[in-house]
ZASEGU-277936 format. One line per 3 residues: their letters; for each residue x, y, z of N, C-alpha, C. Coordinates in steps of 0.1 Angstrom, whole numbers, plus 5000, padded with zeros to 4 digits. Layout:
<sites>
A = X,Y,Z,X,Y,Z,X,Y,Z; ...
</sites>
This chain:
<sites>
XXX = 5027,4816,5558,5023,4830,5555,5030,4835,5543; 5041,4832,5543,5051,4838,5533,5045,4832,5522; 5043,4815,5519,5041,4811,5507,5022,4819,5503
XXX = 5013,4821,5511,5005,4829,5510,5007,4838,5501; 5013,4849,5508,5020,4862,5498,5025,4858,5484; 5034,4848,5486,5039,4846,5473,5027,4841,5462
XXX = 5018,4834,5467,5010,4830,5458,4996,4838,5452; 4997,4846,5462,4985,4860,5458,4995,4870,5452; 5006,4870,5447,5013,4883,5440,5013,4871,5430
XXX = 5017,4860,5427,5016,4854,5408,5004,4852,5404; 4990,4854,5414,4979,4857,5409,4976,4867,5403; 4980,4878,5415,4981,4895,5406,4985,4896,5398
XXX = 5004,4887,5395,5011,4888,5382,4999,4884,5366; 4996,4874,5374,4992,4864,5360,4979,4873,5358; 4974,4878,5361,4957,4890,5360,4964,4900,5352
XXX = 4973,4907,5359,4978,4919,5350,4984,4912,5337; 4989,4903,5330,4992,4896,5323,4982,4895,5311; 4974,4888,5320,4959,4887,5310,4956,4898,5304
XXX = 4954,4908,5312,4947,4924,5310,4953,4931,5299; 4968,4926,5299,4974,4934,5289,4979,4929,5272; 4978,4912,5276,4977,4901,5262,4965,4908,5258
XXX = 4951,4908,5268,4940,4909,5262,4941,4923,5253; 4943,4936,5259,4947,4945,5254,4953,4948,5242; 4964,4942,5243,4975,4943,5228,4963,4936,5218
XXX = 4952,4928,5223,4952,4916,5209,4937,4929,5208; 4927,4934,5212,4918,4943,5212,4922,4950,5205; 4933,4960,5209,4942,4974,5200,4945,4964,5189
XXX = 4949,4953,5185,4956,4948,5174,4949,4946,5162; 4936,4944,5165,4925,4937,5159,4918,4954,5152; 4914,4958,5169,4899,4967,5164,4905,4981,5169
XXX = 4915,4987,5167,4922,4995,5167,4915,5006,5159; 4912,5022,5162,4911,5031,5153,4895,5031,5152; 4885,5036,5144,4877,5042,5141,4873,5027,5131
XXX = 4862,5020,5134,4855,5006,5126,4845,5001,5130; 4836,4994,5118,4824,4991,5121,4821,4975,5120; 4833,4967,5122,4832,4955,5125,4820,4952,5128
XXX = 4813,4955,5141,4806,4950,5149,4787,4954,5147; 4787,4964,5136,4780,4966,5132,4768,4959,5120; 4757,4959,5121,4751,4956,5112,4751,4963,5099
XXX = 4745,4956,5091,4738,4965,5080,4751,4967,5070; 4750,4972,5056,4761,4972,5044,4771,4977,5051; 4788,4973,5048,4795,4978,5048,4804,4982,5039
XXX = 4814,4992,5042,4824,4992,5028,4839,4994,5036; 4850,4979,5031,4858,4983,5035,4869,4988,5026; 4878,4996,5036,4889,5005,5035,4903,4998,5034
XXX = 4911,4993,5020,4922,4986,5020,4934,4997,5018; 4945,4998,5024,4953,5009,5019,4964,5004,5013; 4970,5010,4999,4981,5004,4997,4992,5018,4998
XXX = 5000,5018,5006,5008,5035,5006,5021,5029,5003; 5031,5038,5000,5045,5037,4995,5049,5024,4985; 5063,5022,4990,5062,5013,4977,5061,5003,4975
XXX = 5059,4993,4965,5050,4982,4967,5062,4975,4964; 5065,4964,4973,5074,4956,4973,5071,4944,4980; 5055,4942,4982,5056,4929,4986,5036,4926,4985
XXX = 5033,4921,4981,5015,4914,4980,5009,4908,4989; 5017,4901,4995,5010,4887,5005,4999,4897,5015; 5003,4906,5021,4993,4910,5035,4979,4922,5024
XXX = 4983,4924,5016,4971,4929,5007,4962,4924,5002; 4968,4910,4995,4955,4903,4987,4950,4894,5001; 4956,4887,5013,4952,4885,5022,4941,4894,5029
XXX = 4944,4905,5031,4932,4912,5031,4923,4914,5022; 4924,4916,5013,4913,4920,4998,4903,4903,5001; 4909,4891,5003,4903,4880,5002,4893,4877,5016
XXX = 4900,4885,5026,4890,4884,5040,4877,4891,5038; 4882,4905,5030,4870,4907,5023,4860,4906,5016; 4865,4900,5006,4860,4889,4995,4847,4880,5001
XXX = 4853,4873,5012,4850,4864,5020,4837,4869,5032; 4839,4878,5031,4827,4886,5042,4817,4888,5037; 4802,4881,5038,4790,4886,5028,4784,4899,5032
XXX = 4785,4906,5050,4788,4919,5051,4794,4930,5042; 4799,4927,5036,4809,4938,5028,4805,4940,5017; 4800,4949,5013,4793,4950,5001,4803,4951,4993
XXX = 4816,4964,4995,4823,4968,4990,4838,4971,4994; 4848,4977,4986,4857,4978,4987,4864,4987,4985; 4867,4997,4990,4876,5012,4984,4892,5005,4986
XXX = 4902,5006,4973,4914,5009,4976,4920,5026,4974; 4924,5024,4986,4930,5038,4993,4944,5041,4989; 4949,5043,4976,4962,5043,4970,4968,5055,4967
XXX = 4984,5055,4980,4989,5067,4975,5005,5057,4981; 5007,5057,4965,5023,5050,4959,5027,5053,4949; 5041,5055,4949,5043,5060,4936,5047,5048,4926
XXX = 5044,5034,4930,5051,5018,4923,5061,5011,4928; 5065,5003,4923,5073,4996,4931,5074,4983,4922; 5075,4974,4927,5082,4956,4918,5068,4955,4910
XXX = 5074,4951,4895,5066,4948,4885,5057,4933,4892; 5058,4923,4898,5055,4914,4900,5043,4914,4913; 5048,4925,4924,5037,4926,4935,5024,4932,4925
XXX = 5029,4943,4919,5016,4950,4913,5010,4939,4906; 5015,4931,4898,5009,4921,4890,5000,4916,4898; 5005,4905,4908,4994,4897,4916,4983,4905,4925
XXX = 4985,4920,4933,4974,4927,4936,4963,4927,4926; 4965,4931,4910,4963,4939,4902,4950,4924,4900; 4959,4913,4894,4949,4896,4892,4939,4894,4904
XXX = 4942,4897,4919,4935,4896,4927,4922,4903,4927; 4924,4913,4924,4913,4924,4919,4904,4918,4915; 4910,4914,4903,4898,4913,4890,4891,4898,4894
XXX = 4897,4889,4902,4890,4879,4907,4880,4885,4917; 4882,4894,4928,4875,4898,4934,4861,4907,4929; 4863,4908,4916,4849,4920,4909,4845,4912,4902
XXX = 4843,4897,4904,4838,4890,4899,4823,4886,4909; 4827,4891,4924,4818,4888,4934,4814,4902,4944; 4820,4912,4943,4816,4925,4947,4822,4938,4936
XXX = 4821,4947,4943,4824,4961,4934,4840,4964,4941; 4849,4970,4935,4862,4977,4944,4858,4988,4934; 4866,5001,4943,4867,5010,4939,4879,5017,4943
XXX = 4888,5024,4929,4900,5036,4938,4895,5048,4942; 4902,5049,4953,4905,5062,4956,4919,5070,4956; 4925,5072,4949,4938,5083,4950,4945,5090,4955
XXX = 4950,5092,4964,4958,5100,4975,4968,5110,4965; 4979,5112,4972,4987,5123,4967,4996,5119,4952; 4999,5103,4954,5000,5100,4943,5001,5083,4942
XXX = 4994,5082,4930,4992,5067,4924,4997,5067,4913; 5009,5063,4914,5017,5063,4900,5022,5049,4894; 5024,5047,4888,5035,5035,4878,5025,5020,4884
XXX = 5032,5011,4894,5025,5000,4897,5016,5007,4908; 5011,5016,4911,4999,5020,4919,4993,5023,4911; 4994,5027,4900,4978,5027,4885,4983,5018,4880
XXX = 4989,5008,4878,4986,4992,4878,4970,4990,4880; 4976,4988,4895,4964,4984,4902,4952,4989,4903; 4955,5000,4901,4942,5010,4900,4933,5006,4892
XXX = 4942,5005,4876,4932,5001,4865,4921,4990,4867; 4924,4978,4881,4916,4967,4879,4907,4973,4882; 4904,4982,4893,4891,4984,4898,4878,4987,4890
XXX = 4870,4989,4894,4854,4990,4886,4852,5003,4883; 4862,5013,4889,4855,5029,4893,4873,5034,4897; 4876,5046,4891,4888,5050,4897,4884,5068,4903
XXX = 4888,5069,4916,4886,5086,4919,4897,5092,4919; 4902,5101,4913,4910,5109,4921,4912,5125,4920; 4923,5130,4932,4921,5144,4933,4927,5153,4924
XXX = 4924,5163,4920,4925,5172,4905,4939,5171,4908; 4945,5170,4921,4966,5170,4919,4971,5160,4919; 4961,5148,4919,4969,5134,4923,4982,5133,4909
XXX = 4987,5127,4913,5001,5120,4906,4999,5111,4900; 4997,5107,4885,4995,5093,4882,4997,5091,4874; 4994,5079,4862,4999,5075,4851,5012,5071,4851
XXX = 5018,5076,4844,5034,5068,4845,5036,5057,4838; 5032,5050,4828,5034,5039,4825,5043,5038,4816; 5053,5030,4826,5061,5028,4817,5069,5021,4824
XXX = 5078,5013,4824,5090,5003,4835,5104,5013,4833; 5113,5010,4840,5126,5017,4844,5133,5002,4849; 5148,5002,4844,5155,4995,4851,5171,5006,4852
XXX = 5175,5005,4864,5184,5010,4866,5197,5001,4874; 5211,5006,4868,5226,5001,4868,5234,5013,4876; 5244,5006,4885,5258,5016,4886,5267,5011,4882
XXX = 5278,5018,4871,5291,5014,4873,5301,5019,4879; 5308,5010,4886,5321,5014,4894,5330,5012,4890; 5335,5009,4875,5345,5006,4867,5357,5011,4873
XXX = 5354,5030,4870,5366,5037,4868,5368,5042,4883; 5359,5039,4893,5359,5047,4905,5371,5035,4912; 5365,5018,4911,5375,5009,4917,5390,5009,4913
XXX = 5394,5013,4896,5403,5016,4887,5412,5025,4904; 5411,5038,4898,5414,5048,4910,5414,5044,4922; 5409,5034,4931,5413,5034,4945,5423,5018,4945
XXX = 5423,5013,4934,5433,5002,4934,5423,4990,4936; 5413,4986,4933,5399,4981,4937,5399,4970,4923; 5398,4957,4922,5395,4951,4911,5382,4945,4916
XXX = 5367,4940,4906,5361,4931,4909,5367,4920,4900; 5363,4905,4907,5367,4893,4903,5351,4888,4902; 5348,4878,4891,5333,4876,4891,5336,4860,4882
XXX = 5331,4853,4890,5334,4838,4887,5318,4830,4882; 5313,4827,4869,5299,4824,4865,5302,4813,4856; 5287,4806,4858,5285,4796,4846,5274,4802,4838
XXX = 5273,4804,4825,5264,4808,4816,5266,4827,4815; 5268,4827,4801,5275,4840,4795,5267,4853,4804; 5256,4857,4804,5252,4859,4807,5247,4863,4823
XXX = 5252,4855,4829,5249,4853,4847,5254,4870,4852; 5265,4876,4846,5267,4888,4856,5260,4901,4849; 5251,4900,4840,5244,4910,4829,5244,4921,4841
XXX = 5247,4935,4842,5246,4946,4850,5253,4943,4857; 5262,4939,4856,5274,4942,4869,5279,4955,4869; 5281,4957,4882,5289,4971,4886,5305,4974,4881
XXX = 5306,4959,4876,5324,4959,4878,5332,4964,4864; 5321,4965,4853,5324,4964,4838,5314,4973,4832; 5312,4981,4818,5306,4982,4812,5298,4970,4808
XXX = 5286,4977,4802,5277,4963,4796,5273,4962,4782; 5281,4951,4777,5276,4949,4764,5268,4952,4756; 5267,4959,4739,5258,4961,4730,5245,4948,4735
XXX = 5254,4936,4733,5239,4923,4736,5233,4924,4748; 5242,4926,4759,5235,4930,4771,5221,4938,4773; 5228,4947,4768,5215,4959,4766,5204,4954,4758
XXX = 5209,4944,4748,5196,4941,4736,5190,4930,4749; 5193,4927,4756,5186,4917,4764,5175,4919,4769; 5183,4929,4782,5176,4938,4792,5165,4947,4783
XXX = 5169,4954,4773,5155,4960,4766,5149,4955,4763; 5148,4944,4756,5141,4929,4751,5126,4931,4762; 5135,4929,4775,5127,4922,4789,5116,4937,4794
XXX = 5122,4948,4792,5115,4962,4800,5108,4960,4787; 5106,4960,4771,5094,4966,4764,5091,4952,4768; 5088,4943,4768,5077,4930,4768,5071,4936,4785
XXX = 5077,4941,4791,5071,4942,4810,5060,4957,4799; 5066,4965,4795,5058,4978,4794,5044,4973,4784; 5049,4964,4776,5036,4960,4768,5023,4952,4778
XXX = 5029,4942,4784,5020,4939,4797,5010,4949,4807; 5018,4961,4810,5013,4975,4815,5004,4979,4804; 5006,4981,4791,4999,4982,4783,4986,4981,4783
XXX = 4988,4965,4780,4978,4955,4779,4965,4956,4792; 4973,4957,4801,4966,4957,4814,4960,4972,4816; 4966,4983,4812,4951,4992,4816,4943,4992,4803
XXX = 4946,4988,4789,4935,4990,4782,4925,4975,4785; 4927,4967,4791,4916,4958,4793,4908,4964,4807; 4915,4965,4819,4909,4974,4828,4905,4987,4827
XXX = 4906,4997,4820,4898,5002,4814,4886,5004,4800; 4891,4996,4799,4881,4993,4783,4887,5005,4772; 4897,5006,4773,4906,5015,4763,4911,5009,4748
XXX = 4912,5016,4744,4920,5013,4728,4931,5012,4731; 4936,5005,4730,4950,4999,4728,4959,5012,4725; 4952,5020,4712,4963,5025,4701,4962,5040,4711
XXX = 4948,5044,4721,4945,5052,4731,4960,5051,4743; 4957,5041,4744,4969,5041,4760,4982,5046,4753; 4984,5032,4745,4999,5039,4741,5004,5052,4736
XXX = 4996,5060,4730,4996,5076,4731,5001,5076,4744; 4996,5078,4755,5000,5085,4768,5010,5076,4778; 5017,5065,4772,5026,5050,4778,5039,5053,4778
XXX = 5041,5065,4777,5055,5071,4773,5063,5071,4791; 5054,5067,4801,5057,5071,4809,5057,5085,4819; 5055,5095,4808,5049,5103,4819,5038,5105,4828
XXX = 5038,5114,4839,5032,5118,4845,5019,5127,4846; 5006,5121,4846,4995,5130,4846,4988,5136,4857; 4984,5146,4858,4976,5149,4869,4963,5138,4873
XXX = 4954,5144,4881,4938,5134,4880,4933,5143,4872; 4935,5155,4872,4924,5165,4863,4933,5157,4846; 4944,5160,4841,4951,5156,4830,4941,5145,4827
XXX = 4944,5130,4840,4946,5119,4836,4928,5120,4834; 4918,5122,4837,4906,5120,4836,4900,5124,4825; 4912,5134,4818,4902,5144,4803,4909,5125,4794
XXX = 4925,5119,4799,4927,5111,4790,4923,5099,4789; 4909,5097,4801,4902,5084,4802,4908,5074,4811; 4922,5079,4821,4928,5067,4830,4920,5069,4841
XXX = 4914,5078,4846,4903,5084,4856,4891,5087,4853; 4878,5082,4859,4869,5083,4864,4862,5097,4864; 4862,5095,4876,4856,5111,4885,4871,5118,4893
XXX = 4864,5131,4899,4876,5137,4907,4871,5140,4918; 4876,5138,4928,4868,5135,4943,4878,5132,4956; 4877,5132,4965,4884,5129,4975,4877,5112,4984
XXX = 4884,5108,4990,4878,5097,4997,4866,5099,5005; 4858,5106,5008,4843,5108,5010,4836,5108,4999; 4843,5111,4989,4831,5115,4978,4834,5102,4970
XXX = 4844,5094,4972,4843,5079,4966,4834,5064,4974; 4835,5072,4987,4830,5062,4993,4812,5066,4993; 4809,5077,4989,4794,5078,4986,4790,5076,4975
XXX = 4804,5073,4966,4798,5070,4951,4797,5062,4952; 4802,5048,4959,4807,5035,4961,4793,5023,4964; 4784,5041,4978,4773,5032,4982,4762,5034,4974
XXX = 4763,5041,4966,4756,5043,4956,4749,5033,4946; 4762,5025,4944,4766,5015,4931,4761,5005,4940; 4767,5000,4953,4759,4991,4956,4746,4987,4966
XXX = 4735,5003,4964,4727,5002,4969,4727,5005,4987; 4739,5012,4992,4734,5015,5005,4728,5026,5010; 4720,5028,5015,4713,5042,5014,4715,5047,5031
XXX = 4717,5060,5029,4725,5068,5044,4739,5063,5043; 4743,5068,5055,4760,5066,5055,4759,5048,5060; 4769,5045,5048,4776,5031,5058,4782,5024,5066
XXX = 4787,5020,5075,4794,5013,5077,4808,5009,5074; 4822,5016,5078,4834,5020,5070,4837,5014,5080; 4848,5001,5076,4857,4992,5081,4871,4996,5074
XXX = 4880,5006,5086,4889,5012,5082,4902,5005,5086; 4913,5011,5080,4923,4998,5081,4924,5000,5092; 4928,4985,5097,4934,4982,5112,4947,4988,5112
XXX = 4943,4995,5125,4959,4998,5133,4967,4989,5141; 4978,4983,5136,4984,4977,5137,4992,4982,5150; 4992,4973,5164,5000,4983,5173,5005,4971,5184
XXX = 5018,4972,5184,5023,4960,5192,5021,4963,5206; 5021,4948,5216,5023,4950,5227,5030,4960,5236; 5042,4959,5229,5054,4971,5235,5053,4982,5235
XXX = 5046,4985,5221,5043,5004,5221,5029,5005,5227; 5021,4995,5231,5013,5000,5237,5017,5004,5254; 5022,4994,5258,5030,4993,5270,5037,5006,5271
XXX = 5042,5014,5262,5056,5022,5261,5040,5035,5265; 5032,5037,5259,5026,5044,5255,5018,5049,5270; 5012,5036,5272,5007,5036,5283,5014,5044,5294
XXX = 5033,5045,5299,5036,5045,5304,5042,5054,5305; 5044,5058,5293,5050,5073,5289,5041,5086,5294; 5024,5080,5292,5010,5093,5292,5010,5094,5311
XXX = 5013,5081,5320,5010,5080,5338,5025,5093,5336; 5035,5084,5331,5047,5094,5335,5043,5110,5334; 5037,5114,5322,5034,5128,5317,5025,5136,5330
XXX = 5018,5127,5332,5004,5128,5340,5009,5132,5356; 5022,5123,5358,5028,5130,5370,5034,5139,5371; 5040,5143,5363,5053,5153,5359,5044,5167,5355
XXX = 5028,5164,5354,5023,5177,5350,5025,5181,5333; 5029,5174,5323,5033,5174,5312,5020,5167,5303; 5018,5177,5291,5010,5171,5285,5014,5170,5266
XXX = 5009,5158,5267,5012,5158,5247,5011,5166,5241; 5023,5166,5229,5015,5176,5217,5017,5166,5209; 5017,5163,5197,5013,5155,5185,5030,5154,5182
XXX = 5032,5143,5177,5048,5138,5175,5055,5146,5164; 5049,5153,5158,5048,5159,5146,5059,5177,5153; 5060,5177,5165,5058,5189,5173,5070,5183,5182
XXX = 5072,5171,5186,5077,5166,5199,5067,5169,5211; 5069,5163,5221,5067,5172,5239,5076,5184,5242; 5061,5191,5245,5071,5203,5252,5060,5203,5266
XXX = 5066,5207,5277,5058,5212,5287,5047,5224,5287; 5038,5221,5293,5028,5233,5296,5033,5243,5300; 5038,5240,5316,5044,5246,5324,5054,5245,5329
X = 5058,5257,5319,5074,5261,5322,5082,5270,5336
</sites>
């Protein structure tokens, strides 16, 4: 009898098990508001937000897309202010391999600045809103020195190198007249690349961009009278321009990013809303914390 029991509760175990593997991998996948499963044109939604410090899970997506004959299209959903010269690079090449076989289009959030209009420029079509944040072209490298601060607390660095050069920017020393001729050497060859790259992605004059490569900051209303923008619009009005271009007529089919949501916060979540539910307690938005109804 006992082994009975025991064997019908590791069946229960192993069911609720399933239920909730299956669960995490459903929320993980098709999480949020998408039309995967749908027929007919779609347009997906890639987001790139803050700062760009890494490519792999972007162009991985940009290429699943690529790869989908579903997909007509592609909005990138960009609100970053930049980030590593090198991530933007490879998004930026991924692009333009991908508009070789569909359309991408930006859309602009609050701000698309420095390596976020990198990327921007590959697209076919750039939108953005008359406040967005953008342009910026220009590279930045930044140093601390702690010379005189370590001086003062009794602090030496010791810095042991092969090749003259190996500690360029050290915190421990000022940096060399040649130093500097290095490092500047390296930022105008990165800024001329930037250059290069929105006047081919936009089809600009060279002697056009550089006017405005100073690095500052333009609005979308600024940047649009200066040719780095398109239209001014919000992400509805890019994604109807989008189906426009490639022929979908009525609303499409928006494959929006996946929400990403682990087992545990589902679990946590799940168990947090029964707790609430007993306790008579109902959510407010995390933005707010929990507070009780009924006080």
């Amino acid at each position: 009898m006992k082994r009975k029991r025991v064997l019908v509760g590791l069946i229960v175990l192993g069911v609720l098990l399933v239920f909730f593997i299956s669960a995490f991998f459903l929320i993980g996948q098709f999480g949020g508001k998408s039309g995967r499963f749908s027929f007919g044109g779609k347009i997906a939604i890639v987001e790139i937000k803050g700062v760009i410090s890494q490519s792999h899970g972007i162009i991985q997506e940009l290429r699943e897309y690529q790869e989908d004959d579903s997909v007509k299209a592609i909005v990138l959903r960009i609100d970053s202010p930049g980030g590593g010269v090198a991530p933007s690079q490879e998004i930026y090449r991924q692009i333009l391999k991908i508009k070789k076989d569909k359309k991408i289009v930006t859309s602009m959030g609050s701000v698309a600045a420095s390596g976020g209009y990198y990327i921007a420029c590959a697209s076919d079509l750039i939108v953005a809103n008359p406040g967005t944040v953008t342009g910026s072209i220009g590279v930045v490298m930044q140093f601390s020195n702690f010379e005189e601060l370590m001086k003062k607390i009794g602090i030496k660095g010791v810095v042991l190198k092969a090749g003259e050069h190996k500690d360029i920017g050290s915190p421990f020393r000022d940096m060399t007249p040649e130093e500097r001729s290095i490092l500047q050497e390296a930022i105008d060859n990165i800024h001329q690349q930037f250059i290069q790259a929105v006047a081919e992605g936009r089809k600009m004059d060279r002697a056009r961009v550089l006017a405005i490569a100073d690095g500052r900051i333009l609005t979308g209303e600024q940047a649009k009278k200066a040719g780095l923008v398109d239209q001014l619009g919000n992400l509805e009005d890019t994604i109807e321009t989008v189906s426009k271009m490639v022929g979908i007529s009525g609303r499409p089919n928006i494959l929006y990013p996946r929400r990403r949501v682990s087992f545990w916060d589902y679990l946590f979540e799940e168990t947090t809303r029964v707790l609430m539910e007993k306790l008579n307690l109902r959510e407010f938005s995390l933005d707010y914390l929990m507070y009780p109804l009924n006080r």
